[in-house]
FILUMGU-656147 format. One record per residue (C-alpha): residue in three letters; y, z, x. Coordinates in Angstrom, 2 decimals. Layout:
N
r | v | w | u
ALA | Y | Z | X
...
! end
This chain:
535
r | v | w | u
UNK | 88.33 | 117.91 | 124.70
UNK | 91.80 | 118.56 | 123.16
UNK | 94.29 | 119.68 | 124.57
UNK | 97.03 | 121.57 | 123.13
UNK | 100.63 | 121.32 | 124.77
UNK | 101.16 | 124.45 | 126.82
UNK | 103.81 | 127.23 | 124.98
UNK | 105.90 | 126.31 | 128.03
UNK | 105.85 | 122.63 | 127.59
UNK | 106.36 | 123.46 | 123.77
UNK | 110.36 | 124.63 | 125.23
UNK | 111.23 | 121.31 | 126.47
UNK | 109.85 | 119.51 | 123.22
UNK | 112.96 | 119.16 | 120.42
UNK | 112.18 | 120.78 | 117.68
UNK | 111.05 | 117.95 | 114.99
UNK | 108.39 | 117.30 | 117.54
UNK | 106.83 | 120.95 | 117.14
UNK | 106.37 | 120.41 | 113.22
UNK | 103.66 | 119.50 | 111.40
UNK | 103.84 | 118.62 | 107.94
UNK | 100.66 | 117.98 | 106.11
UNK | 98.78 | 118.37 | 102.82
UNK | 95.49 | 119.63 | 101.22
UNK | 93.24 | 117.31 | 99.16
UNK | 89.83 | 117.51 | 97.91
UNK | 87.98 | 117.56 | 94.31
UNK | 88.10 | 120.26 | 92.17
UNK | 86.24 | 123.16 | 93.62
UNK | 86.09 | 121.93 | 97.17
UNK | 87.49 | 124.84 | 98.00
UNK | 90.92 | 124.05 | 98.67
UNK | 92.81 | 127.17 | 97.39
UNK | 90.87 | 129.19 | 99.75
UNK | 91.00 | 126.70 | 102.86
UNK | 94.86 | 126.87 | 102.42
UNK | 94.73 | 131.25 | 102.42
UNK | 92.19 | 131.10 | 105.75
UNK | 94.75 | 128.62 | 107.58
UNK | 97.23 | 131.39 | 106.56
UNK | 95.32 | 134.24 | 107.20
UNK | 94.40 | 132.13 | 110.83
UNK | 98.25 | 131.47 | 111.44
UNK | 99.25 | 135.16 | 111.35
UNK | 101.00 | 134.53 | 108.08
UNK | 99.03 | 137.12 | 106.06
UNK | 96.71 | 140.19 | 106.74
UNK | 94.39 | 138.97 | 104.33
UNK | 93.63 | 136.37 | 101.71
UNK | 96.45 | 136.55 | 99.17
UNK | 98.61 | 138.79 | 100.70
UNK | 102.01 | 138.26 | 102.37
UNK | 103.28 | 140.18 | 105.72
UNK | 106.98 | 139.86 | 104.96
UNK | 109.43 | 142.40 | 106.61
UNK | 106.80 | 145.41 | 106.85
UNK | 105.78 | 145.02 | 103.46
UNK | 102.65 | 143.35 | 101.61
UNK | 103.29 | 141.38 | 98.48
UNK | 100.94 | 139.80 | 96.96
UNK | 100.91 | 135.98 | 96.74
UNK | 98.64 | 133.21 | 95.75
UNK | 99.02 | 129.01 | 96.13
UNK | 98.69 | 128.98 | 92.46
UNK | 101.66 | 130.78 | 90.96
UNK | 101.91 | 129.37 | 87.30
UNK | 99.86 | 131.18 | 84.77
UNK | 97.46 | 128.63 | 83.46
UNK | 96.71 | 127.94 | 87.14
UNK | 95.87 | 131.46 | 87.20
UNK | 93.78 | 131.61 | 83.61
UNK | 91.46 | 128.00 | 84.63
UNK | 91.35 | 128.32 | 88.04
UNK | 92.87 | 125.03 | 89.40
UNK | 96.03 | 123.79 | 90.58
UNK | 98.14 | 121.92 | 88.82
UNK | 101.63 | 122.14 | 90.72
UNK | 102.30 | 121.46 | 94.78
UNK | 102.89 | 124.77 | 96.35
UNK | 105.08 | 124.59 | 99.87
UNK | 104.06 | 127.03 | 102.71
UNK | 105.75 | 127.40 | 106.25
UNK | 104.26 | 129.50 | 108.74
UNK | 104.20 | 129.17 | 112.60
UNK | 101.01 | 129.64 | 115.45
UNK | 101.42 | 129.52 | 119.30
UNK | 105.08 | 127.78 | 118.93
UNK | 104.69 | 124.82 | 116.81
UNK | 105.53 | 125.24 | 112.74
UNK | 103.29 | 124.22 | 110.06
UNK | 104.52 | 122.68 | 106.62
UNK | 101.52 | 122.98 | 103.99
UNK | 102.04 | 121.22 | 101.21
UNK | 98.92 | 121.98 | 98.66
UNK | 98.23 | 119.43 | 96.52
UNK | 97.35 | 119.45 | 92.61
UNK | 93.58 | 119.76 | 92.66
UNK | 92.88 | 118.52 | 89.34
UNK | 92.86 | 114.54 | 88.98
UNK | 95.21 | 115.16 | 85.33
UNK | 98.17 | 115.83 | 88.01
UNK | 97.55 | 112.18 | 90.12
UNK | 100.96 | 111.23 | 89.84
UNK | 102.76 | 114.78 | 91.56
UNK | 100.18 | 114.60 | 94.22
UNK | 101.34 | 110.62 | 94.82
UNK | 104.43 | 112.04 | 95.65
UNK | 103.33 | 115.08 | 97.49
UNK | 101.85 | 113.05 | 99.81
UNK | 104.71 | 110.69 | 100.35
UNK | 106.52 | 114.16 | 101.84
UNK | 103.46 | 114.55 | 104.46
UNK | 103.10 | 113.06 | 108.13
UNK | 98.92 | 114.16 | 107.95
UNK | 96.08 | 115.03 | 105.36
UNK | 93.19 | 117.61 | 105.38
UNK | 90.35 | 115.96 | 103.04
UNK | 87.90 | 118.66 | 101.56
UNK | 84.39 | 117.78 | 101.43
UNK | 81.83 | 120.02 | 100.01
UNK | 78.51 | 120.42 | 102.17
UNK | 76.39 | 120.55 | 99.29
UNK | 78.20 | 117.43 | 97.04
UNK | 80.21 | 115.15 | 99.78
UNK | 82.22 | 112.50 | 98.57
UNK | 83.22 | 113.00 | 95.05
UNK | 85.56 | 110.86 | 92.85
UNK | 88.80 | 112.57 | 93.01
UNK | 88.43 | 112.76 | 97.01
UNK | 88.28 | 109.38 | 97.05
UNK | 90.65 | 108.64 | 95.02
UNK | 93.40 | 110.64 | 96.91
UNK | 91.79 | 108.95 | 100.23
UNK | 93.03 | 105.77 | 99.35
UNK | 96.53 | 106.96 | 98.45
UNK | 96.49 | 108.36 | 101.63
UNK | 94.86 | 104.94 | 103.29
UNK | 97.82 | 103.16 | 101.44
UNK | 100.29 | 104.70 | 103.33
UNK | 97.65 | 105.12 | 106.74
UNK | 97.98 | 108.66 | 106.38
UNK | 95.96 | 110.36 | 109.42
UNK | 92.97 | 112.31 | 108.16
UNK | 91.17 | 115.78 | 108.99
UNK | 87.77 | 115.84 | 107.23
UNK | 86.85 | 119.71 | 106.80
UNK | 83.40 | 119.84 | 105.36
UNK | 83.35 | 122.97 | 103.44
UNK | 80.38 | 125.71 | 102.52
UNK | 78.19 | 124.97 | 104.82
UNK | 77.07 | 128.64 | 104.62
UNK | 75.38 | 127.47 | 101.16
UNK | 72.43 | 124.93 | 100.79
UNK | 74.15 | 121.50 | 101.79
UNK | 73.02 | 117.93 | 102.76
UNK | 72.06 | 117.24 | 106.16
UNK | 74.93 | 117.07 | 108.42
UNK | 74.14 | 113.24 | 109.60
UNK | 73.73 | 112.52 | 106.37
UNK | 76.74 | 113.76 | 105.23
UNK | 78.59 | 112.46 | 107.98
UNK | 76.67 | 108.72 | 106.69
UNK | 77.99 | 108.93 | 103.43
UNK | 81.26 | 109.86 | 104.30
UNK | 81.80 | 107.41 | 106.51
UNK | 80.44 | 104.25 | 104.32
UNK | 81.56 | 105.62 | 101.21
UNK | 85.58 | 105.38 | 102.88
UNK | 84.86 | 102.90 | 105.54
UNK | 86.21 | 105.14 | 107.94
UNK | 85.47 | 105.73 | 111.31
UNK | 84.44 | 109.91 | 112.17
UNK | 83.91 | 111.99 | 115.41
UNK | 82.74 | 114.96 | 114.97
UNK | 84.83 | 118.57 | 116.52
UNK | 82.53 | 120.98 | 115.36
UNK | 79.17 | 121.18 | 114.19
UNK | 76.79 | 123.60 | 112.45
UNK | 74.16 | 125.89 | 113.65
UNK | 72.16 | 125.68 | 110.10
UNK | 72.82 | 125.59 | 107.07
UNK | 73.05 | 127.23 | 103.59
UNK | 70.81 | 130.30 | 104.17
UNK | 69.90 | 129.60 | 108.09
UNK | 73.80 | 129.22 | 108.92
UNK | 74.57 | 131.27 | 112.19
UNK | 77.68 | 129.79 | 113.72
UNK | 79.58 | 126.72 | 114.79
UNK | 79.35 | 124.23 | 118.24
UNK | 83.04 | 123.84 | 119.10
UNK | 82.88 | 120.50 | 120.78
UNK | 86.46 | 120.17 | 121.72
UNK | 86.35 | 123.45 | 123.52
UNK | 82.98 | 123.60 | 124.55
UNK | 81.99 | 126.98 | 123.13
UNK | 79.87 | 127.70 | 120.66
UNK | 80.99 | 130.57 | 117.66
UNK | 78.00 | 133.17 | 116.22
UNK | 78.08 | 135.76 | 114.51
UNK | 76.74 | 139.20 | 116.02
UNK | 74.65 | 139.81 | 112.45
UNK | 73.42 | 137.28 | 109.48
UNK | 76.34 | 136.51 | 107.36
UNK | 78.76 | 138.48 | 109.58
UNK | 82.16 | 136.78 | 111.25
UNK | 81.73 | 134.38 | 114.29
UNK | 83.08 | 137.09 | 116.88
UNK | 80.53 | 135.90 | 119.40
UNK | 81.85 | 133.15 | 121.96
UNK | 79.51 | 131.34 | 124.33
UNK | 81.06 | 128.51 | 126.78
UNK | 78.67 | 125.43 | 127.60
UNK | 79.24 | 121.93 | 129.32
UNK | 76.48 | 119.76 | 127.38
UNK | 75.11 | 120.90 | 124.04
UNK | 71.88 | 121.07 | 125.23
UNK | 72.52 | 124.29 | 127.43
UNK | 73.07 | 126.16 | 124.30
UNK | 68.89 | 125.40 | 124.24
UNK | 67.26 | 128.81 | 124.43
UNK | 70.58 | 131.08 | 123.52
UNK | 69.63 | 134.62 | 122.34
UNK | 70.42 | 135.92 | 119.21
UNK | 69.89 | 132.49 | 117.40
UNK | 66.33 | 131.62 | 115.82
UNK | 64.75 | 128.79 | 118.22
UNK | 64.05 | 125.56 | 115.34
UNK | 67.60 | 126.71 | 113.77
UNK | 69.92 | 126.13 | 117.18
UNK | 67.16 | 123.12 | 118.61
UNK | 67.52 | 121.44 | 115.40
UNK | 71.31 | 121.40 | 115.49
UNK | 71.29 | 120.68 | 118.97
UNK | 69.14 | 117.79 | 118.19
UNK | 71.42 | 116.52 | 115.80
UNK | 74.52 | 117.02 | 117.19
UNK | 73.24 | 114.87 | 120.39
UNK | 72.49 | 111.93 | 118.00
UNK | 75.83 | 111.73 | 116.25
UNK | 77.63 | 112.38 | 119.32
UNK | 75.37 | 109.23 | 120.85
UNK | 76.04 | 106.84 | 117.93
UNK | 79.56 | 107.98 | 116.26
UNK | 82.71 | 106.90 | 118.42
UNK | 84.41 | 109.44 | 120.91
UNK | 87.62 | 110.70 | 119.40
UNK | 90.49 | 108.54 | 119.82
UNK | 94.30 | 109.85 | 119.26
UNK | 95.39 | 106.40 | 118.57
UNK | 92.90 | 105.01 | 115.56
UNK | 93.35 | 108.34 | 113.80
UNK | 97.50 | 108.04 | 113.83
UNK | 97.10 | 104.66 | 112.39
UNK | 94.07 | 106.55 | 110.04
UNK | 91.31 | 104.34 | 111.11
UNK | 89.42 | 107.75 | 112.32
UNK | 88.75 | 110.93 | 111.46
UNK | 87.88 | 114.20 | 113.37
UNK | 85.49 | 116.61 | 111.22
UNK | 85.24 | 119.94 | 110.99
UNK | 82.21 | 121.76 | 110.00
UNK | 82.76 | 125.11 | 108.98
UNK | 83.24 | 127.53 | 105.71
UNK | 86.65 | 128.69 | 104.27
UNK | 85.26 | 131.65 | 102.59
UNK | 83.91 | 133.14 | 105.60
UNK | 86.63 | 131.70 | 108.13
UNK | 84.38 | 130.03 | 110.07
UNK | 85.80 | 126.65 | 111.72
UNK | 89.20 | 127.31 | 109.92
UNK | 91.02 | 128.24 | 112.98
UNK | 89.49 | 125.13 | 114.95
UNK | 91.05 | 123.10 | 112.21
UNK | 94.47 | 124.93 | 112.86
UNK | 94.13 | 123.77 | 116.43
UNK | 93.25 | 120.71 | 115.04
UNK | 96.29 | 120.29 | 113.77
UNK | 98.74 | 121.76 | 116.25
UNK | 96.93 | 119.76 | 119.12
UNK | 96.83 | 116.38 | 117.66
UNK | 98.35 | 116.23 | 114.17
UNK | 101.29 | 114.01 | 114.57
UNK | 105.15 | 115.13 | 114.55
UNK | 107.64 | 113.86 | 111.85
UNK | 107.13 | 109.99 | 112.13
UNK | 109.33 | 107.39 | 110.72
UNK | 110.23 | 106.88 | 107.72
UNK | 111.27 | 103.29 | 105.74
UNK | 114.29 | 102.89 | 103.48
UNK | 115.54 | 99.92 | 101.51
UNK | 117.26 | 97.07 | 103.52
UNK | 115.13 | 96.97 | 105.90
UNK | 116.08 | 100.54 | 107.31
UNK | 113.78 | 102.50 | 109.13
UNK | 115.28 | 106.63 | 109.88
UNK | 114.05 | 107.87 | 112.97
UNK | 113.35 | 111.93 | 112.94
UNK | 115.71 | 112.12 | 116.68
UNK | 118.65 | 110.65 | 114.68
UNK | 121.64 | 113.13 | 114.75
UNK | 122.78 | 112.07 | 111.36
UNK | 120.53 | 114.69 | 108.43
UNK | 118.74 | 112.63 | 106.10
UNK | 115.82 | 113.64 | 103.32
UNK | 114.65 | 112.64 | 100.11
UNK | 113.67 | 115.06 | 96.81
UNK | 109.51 | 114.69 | 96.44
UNK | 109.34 | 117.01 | 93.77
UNK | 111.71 | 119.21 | 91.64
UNK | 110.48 | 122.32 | 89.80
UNK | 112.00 | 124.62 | 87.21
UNK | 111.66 | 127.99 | 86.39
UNK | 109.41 | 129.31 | 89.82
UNK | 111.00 | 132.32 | 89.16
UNK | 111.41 | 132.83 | 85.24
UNK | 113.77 | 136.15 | 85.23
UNK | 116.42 | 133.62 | 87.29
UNK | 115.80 | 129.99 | 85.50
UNK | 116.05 | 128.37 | 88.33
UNK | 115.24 | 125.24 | 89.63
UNK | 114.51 | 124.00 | 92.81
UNK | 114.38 | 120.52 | 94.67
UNK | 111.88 | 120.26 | 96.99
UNK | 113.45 | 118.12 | 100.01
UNK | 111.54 | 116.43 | 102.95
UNK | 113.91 | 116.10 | 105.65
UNK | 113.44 | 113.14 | 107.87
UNK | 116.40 | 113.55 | 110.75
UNK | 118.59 | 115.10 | 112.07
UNK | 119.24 | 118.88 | 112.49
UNK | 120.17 | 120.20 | 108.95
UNK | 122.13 | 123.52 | 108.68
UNK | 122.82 | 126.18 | 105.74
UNK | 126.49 | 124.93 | 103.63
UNK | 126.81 | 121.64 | 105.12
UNK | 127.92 | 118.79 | 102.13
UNK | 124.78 | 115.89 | 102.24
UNK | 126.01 | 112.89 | 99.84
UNK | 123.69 | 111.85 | 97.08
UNK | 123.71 | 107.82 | 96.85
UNK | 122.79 | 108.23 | 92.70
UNK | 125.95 | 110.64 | 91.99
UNK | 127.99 | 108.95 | 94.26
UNK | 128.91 | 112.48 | 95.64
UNK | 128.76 | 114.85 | 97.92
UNK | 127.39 | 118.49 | 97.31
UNK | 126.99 | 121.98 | 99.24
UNK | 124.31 | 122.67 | 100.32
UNK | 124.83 | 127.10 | 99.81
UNK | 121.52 | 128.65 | 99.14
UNK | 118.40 | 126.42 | 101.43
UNK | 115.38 | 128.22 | 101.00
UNK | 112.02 | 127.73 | 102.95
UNK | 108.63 | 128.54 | 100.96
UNK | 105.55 | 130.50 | 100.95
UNK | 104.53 | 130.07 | 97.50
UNK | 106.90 | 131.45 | 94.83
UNK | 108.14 | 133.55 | 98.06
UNK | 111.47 | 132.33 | 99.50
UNK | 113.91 | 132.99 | 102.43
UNK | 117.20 | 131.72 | 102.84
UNK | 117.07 | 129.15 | 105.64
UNK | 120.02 | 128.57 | 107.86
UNK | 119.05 | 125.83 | 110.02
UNK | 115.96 | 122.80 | 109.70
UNK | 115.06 | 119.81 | 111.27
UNK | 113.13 | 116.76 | 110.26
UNK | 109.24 | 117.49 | 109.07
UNK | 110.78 | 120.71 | 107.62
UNK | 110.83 | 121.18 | 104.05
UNK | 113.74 | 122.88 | 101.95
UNK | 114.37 | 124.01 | 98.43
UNK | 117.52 | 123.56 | 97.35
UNK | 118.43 | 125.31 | 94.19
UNK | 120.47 | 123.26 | 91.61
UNK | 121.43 | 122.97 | 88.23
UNK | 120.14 | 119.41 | 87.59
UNK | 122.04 | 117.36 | 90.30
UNK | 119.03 | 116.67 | 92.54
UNK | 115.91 | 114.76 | 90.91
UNK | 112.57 | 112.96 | 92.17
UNK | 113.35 | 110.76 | 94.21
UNK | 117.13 | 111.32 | 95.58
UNK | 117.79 | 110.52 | 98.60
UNK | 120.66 | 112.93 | 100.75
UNK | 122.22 | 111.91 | 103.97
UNK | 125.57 | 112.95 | 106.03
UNK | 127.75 | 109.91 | 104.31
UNK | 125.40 | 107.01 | 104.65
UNK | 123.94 | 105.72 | 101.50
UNK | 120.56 | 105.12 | 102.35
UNK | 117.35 | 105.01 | 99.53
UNK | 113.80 | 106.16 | 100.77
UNK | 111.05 | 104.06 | 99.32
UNK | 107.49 | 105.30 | 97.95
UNK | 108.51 | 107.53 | 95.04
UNK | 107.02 | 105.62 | 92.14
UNK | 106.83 | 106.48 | 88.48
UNK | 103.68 | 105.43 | 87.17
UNK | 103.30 | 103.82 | 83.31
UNK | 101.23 | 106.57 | 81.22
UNK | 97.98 | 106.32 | 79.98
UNK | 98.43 | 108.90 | 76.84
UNK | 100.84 | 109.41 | 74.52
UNK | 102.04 | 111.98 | 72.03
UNK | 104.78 | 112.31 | 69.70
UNK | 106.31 | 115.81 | 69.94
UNK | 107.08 | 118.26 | 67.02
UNK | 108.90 | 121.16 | 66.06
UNK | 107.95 | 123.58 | 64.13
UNK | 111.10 | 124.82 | 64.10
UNK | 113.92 | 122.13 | 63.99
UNK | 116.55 | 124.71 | 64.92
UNK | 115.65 | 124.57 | 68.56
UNK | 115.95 | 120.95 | 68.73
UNK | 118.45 | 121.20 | 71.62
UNK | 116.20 | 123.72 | 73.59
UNK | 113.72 | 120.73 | 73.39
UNK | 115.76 | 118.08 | 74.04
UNK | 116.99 | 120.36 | 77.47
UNK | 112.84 | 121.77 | 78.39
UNK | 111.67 | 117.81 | 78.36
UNK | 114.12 | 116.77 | 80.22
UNK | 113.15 | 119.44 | 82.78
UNK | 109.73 | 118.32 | 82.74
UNK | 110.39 | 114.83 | 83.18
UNK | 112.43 | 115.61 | 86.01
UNK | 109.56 | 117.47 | 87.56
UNK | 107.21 | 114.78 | 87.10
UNK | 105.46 | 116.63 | 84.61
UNK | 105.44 | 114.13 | 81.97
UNK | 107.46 | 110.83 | 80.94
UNK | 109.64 | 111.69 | 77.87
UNK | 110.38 | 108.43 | 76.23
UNK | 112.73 | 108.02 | 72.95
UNK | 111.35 | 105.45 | 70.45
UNK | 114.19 | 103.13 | 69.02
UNK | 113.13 | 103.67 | 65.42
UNK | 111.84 | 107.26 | 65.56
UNK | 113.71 | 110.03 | 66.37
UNK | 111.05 | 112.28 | 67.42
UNK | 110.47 | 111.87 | 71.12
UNK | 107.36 | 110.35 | 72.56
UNK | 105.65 | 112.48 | 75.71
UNK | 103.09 | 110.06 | 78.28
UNK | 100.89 | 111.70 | 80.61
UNK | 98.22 | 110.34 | 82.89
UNK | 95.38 | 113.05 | 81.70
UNK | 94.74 | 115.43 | 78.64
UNK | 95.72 | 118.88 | 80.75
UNK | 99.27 | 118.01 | 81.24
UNK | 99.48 | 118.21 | 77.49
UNK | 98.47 | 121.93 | 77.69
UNK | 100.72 | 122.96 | 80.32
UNK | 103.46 | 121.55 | 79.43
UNK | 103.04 | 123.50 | 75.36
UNK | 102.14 | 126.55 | 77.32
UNK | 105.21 | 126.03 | 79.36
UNK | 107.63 | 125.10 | 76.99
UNK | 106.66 | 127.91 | 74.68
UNK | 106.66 | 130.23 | 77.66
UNK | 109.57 | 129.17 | 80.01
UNK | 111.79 | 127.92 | 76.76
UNK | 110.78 | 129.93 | 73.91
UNK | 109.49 | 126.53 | 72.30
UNK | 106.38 | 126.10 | 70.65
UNK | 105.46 | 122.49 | 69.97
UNK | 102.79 | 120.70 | 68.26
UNK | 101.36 | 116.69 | 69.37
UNK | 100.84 | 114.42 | 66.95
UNK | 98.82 | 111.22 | 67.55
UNK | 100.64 | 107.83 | 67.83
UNK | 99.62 | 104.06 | 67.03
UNK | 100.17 | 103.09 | 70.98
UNK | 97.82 | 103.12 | 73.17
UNK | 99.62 | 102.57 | 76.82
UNK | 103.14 | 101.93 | 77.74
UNK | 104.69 | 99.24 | 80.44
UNK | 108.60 | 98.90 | 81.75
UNK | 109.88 | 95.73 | 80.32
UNK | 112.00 | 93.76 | 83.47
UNK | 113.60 | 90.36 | 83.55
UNK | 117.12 | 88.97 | 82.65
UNK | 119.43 | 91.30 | 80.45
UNK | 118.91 | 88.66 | 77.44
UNK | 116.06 | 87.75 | 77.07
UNK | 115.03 | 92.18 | 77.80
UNK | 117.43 | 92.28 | 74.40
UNK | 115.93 | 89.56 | 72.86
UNK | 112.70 | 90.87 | 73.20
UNK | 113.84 | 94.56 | 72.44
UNK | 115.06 | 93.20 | 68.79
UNK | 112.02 | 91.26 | 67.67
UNK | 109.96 | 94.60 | 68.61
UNK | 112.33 | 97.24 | 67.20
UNK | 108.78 | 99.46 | 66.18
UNK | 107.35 | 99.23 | 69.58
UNK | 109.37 | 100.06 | 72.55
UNK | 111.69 | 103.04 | 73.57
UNK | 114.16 | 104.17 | 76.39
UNK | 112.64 | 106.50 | 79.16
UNK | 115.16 | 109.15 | 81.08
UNK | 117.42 | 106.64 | 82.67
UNK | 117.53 | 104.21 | 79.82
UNK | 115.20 | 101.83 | 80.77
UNK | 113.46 | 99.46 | 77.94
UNK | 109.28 | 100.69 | 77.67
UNK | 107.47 | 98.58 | 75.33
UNK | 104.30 | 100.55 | 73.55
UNK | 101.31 | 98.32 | 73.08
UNK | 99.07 | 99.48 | 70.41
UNK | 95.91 | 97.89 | 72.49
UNK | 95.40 | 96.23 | 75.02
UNK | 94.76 | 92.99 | 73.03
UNK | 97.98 | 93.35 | 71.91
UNK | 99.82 | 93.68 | 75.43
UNK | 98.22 | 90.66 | 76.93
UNK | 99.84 | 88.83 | 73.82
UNK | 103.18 | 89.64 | 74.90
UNK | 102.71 | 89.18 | 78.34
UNK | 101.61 | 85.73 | 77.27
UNK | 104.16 | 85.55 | 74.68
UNK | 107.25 | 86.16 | 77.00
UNK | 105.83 | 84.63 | 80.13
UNK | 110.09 | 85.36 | 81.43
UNK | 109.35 | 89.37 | 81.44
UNK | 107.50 | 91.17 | 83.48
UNK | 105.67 | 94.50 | 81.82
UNK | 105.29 | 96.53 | 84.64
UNK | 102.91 | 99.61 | 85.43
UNK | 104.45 | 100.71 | 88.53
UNK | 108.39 | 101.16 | 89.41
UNK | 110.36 | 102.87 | 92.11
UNK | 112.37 | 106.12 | 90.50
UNK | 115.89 | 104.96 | 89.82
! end
């Protein structure tokens, strides 16, 4: 059984140890967007799905705030919401559901101490889970399963618990379990409180509470059709005889996984997931820096590092806001944090905590917390800011992209706009902007085909620039590293084929793959890298 630390203990707990900072991540139409409105909706945050409770008033607000999230359905940026249940406060950072938008979620999930994986009952493990999985494995980030819809027609529980588990080679236990499925769903076996949840009528909420001590005393319950509960009975017995008991240390080092069964749309194991979370999701752990530096979250010194900067949340302000992880020490509203990269200190005036594209000025956060700090292109992806040391937090990468476009104007008046709205975007991850040595039009790399849409719908919309892509000759693009002359050297003899990125770095642009592996041959003294820490 868990066991959540008492609201009195909670008091004598400082207060990084009463976060928890997690993310959301699942294939598209898991059901992630509405997961993330239940745990709100579970938390006391909103009255219902979508809506804020905000000084007496209810505003509406959704995860998804940009407009072609709105139009298709997906999400395509990290949203940041903070909300608090029975004394311990909840950072939800929801994750780009679409596997175009790899490379924001890579460093979503750096920001994160925990991970909630989405399953769908009916599909289980689909690519784009897995694939964020083992970003998450990389870094042995611990993992909540929540199997989702298991009010619709879904694969047998074992089964899906089978594939899950070989599919990841990851260890599960299972913390709740369904009573039926799809059309014979009736309620939930809470096995870390030993309860089981119905609902009074077919279809209806899970108001109905009924305590046990073994599963099988649940045998013979009214209300619930006798082959629907001794079936699940029957198999929750057998996974719970051949599946390992939960253990709180394999799932901090992410070797195991509790599961919740359950169904977002009709809140039903969402706020056993909360608990989840508040019971046994971990507290702001340590975090690694270069030289061998690792920042404890109890240091007294405020340290953080920007995951993820985003312009223009708000259009009728331009703004643009850096999202900040803190990782120790007790931060606090117009204190100057020094930025290693400027060389400088700056005020920090306006902090702002999230829900969505709703904001509050913060005056005071602590490590696990996340902060927006509103600036006029001082703070980028991976910054780190500290009170006076110079410290640099590792795991922000900038990956090599797999399509490129050259960019044109339709009208060349507005070529400074551009020049200002793509380096915006590259700043927010949204795309690599690189500038060809021979070509004055710039170059724009993505990872997938839907980051070229948003960012023309966003440059015509946010910057009153409409753009068109052209096709070019390359076909991928690597950073060129090794001694400054030979770099020139090889920079001269391939004057048609490489550009500068946003800090000036050297990218050479293979036109095929044939072609790259001849130069890696060619220059065996360079190293064309896919993969490189943000400067």
């Amino acid at each position: 059984m868990l066991d959540q630390t008492p609201n009195a203990a909670l008091a004598d707990l400082p207060d990084f140890a009463r976060r928890r900072t997690f993310a959301i991540i699942s294939h598209p139409d898991a059901g992630k967007t509405t997961l993330t409105e239940k745990l709100l909706l579970a938390s006391g945050a909103i009255r219902m799905a979508g809506h804020v409770k905000a000084r007496g008033e209810r505003r509406r607000t959704r995860s998804d705030w940009m407009e072609i999230e709105q139009q298709r359905g997906i999400s395509v940026t990290s949203s940041v919401m903070t909300f608090e249940r029975d004394g311990i406060v909840f950072n939800l950072l929801d994750t780009p559901g679409h596997s175009d938008f790899s490379e924001d979620t890579y460093r979503t999930l750096s920001a994160v101490d925990a991970a909630v994986m989405v399953i769908d009952a009916a599909k289980g493990i689909e690519s784009q889970t897995r694939k964020l999985f083992e970003v998450c494995r990389l870094r042995d980030i611990p993992i909540f399963t929540f199997v989702n819809k298991v009010d619709r027609e879904s694969l047998d529980p074992i089964a899906l618990m089978d594939e899950v588990s070989s599919t990841l080679a990851l260890d599960l236990t299972p913390l709740t379990w369904p009573i039926g499925m799809g059309v014979d769903f009736r309620g939930l076996i809470d096995i870390a409180n030993k309860r089981a949840l119905l609902a009074t009528e077919r279809g209806g909420p899970l108001v109905r509470e009924v305590p046990f001590e073994t599963p099988e005393d649940l045998i013979g319950l009214d209300g619930v059709e006798e082959r629907i509960l001794n079936e699940a009975v029957e198999s929750l017995t057998l996974a719970l005889g051949v599946l390992p008991p939960f253990d709180l240390a394999a799932f901090r080092e992410g070797h195991l996984s509790p599961v919740y069964f359950g169904s977002a749309l009709k809140e039903a194991g969402v706020a056993e997931l909360l608990f989840g979370l508040g019971s046994v999701g971990p507290s702001p752990l340590p975090r690694s820096a270069a030289g061998d530096r690792t920042v404890e979250p109890a240091e007294d010194l405020v340290s953080g590092f920007v995951f993820k900067v985003q312009a223009n949340m708000d259009p009728n302000h331009r703004d643009r806001v850096a999202f900040v992880r803190l990782c120790s020490g007790r931060f606090k509203r117009g204190m100057k944090l020094f930025n290693p990269r400027e060389k400088r200190n700056m005020a920090i005036a306006n902090p702002i905590f999230f829900f969505a594209q709703e904001r509050e000025t913060v005056d005071e956060a602590v490590a696990g917390d996340i902060i927006g700090i509103p600036n006029h292109g001082m703070l980028r992806v991976g910054d780190t800011l500290s009170e006076g040391e110079s410290i640099k937090f590792e795991g922000l990468p900038d990956f090599a992209p797999e399509i490129l476009r050259r960019v044109l104007l339709s009208d060349p008046m507005k070529a400074k706009q551009l020049q200002k709205a793509l380096q915006d975007m590259a700043e927010e991850g949204v795309v690599q902007v690189l500038k060809p040595v021979s070509d004055p039009a710039p170059i724009v790399g993505v990872v997938g085909t839907l980051q070229l849409d948003v960012l023309a719908a966003r440059l015509e919309k946010e910057y009153g620039v409409p753009i068109r892509y052209e096709t070019t000759s390359f076909v991928t693009a690597r950073w060129i590293v090794g001694e400054r002359a030979e770099v020139e050297r090889f920079l001269e003899l391939n004057r048609s084929s490489t550009a500068r990125d946003r800090d000036d770095a050297p990218v050479y642009l293979a036109r095929s793959q044939w072609v790259l592996d001849r130069a890696i041959e060619e220059w065996p003294k360079l190293k064309f890298v896919a993969v490189k820490e943000r400067a």
